[in-house]
C-alpha positions in Angstrom: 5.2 -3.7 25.1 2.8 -2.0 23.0 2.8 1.7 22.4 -1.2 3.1 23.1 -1.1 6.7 21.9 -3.1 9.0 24.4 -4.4 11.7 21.5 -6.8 10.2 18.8 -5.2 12.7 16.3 -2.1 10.3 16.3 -3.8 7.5 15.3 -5.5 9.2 12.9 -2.4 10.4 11.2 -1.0 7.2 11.3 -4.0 5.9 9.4 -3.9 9.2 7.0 -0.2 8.6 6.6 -0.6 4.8 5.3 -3.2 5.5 2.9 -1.2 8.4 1.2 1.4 6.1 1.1 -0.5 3.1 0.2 -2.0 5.7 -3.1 1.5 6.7 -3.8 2.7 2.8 -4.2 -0.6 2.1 -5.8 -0.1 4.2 -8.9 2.4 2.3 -10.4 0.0 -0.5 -11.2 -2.8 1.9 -11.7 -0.4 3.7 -14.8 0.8 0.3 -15.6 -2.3 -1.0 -16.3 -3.7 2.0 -17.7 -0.7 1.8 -20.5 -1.6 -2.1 -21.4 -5.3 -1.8 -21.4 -6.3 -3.2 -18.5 -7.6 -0.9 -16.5 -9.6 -3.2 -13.6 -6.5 -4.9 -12.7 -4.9 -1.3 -12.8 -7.7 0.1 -10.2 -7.7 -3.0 -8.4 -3.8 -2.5 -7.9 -4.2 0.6 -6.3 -6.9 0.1 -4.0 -5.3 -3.1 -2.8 -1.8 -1.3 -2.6 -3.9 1.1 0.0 -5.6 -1.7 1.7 -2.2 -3.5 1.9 -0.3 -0.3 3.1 -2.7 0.2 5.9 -2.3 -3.4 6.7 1.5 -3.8 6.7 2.0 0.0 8.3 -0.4 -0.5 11.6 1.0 -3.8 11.9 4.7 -2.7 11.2 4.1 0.1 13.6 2.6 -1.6 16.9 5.3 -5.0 16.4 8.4 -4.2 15.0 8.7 -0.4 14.4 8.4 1.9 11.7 11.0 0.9 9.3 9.5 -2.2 8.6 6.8 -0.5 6.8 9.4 0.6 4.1 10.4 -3.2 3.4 7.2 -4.7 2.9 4.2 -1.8 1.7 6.2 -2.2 -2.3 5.6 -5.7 -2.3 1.6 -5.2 -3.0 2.0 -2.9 -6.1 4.9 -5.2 -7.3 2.7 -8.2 -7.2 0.1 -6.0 -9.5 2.5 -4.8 -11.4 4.3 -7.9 -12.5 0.4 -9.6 -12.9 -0.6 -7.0 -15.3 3.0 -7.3 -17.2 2.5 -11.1 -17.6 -1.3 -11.0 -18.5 -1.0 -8.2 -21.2 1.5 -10.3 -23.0 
């Protein structure tokens, strides 16, 4: 059964609430990539960690609760992260 919250200011916290998180994840390959010179791939890490948090959060929240969001939002920045490690090399 999926939850339907009555007051649009719920949803809209929800969405507020992944995107914060999403930046929060996202500056680790934004300062990553900022520190090896490549600041695209930085910037793109970040905006993708957002775009991925929203994702993995709405979808974590209406299917299989809100822990799940915890599990799977780091994996986006970590991806980034370990891209910009091995193409700086």
């Amino acid at each position: 059964m999926v939850y339907i919250p009555e007051s649009s200011g719920f949803l809209i916290g929800i969405i507020l609430g992944c995107l914060i998180v999403g930046a929060l994840y996202g500056l680790i390959p934004f300062f990553v990539g900022r520190r090896r010179d490549m600041n695209g791939l930085g910037a793109a890490g970040l905006i993708c960690s957002m775009l991925g948090n929203l994702f993995f959060m709405g979808w974590g929240f209406f299917a299989a609760g809100n822990i799940y969001m915890v599990y799977v939002a780091p994996f986006v920045p970590l991806l980034f992260t370990i891209i910009i490690m091995v193409k700086s090399r």
